[in-house]
C-alpha positions in Angstrom: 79.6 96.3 130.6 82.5 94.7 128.9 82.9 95.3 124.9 84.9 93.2 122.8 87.1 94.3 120.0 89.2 92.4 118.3 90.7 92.6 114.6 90.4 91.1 111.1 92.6 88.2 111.0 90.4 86.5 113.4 87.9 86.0 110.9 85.5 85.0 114.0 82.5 84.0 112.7 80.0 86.5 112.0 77.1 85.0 114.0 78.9 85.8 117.0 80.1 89.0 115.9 76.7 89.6 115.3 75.3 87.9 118.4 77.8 89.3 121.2 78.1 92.9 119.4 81.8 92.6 118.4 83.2 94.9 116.7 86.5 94.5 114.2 88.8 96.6 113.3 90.6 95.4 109.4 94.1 95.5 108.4 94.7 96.5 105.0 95.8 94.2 102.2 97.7 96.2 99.2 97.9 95.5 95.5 99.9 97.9 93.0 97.3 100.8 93.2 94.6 99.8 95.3 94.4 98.8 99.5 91.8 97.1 100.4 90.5 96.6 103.9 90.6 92.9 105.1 86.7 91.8 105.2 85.3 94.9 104.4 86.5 95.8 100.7 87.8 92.4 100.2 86.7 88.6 100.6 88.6 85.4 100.7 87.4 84.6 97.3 88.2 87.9 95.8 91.8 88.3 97.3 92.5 84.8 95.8 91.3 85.8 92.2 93.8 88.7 93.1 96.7 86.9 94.0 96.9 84.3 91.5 96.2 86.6 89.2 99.0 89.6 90.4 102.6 90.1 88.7 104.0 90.9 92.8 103.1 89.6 96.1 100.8 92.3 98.1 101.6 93.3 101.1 100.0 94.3 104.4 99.8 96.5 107.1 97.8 96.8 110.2 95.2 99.6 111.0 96.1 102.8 112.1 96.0 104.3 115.6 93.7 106.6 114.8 91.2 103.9 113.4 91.2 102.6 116.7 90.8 106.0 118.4 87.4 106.1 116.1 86.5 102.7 117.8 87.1 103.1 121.5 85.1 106.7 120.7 82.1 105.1 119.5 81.6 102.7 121.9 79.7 103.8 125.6 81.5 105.4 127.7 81.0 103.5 131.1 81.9 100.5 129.1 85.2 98.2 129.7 86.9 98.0 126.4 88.6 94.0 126.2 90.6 94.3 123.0 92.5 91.3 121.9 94.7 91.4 119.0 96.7 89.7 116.7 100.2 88.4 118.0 102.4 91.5 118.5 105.3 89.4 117.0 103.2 88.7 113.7 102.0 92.5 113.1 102.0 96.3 114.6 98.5 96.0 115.6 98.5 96.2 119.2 100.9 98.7 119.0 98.5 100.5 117.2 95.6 100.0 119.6 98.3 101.2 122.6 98.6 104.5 121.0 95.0 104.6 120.8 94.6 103.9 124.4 97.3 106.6 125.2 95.5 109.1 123.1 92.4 108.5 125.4 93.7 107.9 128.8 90.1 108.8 130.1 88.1 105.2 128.3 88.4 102.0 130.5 90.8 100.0 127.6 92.5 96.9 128.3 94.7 95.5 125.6 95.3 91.3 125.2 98.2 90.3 123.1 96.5 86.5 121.7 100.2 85.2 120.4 98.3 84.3 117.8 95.8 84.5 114.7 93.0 83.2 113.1 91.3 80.7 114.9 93.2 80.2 117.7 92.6 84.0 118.5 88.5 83.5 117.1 88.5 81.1 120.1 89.5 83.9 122.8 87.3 86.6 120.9 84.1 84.0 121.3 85.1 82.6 124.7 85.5 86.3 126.3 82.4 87.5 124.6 80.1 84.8 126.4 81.9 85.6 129.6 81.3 89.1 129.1 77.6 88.0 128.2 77.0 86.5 131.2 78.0 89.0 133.0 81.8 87.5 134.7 84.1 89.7 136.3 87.0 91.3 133.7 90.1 89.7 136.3 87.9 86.5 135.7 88.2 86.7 131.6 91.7 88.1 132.0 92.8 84.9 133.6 90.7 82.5 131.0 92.0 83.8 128.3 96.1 83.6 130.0 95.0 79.8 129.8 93.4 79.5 126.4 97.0 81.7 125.3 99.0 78.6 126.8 97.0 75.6 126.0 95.7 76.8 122.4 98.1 74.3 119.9 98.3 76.1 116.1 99.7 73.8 113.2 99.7 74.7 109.8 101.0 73.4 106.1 101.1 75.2 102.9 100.2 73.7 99.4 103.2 75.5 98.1 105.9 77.7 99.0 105.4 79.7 95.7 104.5 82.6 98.3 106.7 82.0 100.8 109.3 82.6 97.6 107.6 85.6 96.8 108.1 87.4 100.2 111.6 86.6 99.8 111.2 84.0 102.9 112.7 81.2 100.6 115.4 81.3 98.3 114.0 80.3 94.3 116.4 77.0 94.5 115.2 76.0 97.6 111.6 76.5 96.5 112.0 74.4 93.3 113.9 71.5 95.5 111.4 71.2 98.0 108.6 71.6 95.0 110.4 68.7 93.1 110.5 66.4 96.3 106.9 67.2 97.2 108.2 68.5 100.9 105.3 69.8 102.7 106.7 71.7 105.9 104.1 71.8 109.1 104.4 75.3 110.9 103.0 75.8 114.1 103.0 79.3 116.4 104.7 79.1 119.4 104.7 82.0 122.1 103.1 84.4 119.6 106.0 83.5 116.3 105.7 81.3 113.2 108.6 78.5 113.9 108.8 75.4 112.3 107.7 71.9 113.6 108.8 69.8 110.8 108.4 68.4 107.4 107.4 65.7 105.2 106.7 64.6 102.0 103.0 64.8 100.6 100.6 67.0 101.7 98.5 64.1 103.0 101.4 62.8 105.6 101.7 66.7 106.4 98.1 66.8 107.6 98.4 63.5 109.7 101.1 64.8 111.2 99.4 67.9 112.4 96.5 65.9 113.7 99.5 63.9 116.0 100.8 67.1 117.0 97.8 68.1 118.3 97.1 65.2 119.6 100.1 65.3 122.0 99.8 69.0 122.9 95.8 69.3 123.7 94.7 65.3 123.8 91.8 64.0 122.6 88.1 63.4 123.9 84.8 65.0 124.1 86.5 68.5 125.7 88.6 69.5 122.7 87.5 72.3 120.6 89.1 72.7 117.3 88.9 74.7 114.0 90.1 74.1 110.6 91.0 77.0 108.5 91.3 77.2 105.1 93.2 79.1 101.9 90.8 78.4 99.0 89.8 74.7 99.8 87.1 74.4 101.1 86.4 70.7 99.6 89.8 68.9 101.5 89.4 71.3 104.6 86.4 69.5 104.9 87.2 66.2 104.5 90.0 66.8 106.8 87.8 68.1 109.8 85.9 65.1 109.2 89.4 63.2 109.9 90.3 65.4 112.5 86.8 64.7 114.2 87.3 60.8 113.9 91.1 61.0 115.3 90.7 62.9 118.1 87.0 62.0 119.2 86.6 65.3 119.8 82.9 67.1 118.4 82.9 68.1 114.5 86.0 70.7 114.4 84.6 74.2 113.0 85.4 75.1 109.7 86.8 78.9 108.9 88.7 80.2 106.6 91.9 82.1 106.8 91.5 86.1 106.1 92.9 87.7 103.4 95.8 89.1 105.5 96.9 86.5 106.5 96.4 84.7 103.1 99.0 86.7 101.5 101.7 85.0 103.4 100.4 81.4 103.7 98.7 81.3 99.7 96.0 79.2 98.4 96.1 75.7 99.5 97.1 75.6 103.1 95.2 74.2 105.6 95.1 74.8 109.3 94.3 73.2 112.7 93.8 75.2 116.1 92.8 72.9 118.9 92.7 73.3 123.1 90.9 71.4 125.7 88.2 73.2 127.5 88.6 71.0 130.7 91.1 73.4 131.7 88.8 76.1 132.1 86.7 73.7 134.7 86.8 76.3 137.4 86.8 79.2 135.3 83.8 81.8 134.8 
């Protein structure tokens, strides 16, 4: 049998973690005197009361080794463990999970490096669970998920570069100019790094633009599958799946939210959209 682990920043839905058995392993969010463990101690609308409210920016880190030692551990012994993991150029977390798998050189553990977060990697956590379900071979997933890496388009835009600023990846002037001119920059992850794709002025243009960039990296029609993720707006993340729906005339986009992790370096107010084409795994299991 093949088990799926995957980690926090995900945020797969928990329907399926609950339907496919999946288990997730959190990466720590950390005020001044107090870590919290992302989706366990700490929900979206909690870490936001947090952060608006907090002097200093937290920080983050990802889980430690031994945390996934505890996981591989309690899972069957016979079974394949298919772990797939935050982008390795975004966080330590699948180094982490490789010193697990060192530490138990015995256990079946094969690691998959998503170049990603959020829902682009929810997609290959829920695609390769209802392979795994259905009982396809592991070299079978192994290859879906190398093609759900390359076609899987990520665009983002935050509401303000306030915590951009914080983490010292802005200078203050350059905050304050781009605040004054209303420039929204869209971000978008390319072979597993945050680079950017471009900017404009008004969040509104922003968002069209990411639906145009998605548009001319996954097409449109009945075989897209997309996701909108939001930071504390739930209201306009809807509206724009609705948008996103109508544009691309593709079936009603899913609606997630960002984790707290990966809150902390976006802030309240962005709004994502993670979109492939599942025609290209026609021949796949």
């Amino acid at each position: 049998m093949i088990r799926i682990v995957t980690d926090s920043t995900a945020y797969v839905a928990p329907e399926v973690i609950d339907r496919f058995g999946i288990v997730v392993v959190p990466l720590r969010v950390i005020f001044p005197g107090e870590t919290y463990r992302d989706g366990v101690d700490m929900t979206p609308n909690h870490f936001y009361r947090l952060l608006r409210s907090s002097p200093v920016l937290p920080t983050t880190s990802q889980p430690p080794a031994a945390e996934f030692v505890e996981v591989f551990r309690s899972l069957p012994p016979q079974d394949t463990i298919l772990t797939i993991t935050i982008s390795s150029k975004l966080s330590g977390t699948l180094a982490a999970a490789e010193a697990a798998r060192r530490e138990l050189p015995e256990r079946d553990i094969v690691l998959f490096d998503s170049y990603g977060t959020s829902a682009m990697q929810a997609f290959m956590v829920a695609w390769a669970a209802e392979q795994a379900a259905a009982g396809r071979a592991l070299e079978d997933i192994m290859r879906g998920l190398e093609i759900l890496r390359a076609r899987t388009t990520t665009f983002f835009t935050v509401d303000t570069l306030e915590y951009l600023q914080k983490g010292g990846r802005i200078g203050g002037a350059a905050a304050l100019a781009a605040s004054i001119l209303r420039i929204h920059p869209v971000l978008t992850l390319k072979e597993g790094r945050i680079e950017a794709w471009g900017k404009v002025r008004g969040k509104r243009k922003a968002l069209q633009a990411m639906i145009e960039a998605t548009r001319a990296g996954t097409g449109e029609g009945e075989s897209i599958r997309a996701a909108v993720i939001h930071a504390a707006c739930p209201e306009q993340a809807e509206e724009f799946r609705r948008e996103v729906q109508e544009a691309l005339h593709c079936p009603l986009p899913q609606l997630a939210e960002f984790s707290p992790v990966i809150g902390v370096h976006v802030g309240p107010g962005t709004i994502g959209l993670a979109a492939y084409d599942c025609a290209w795994l026609v021949g796949q299991p």
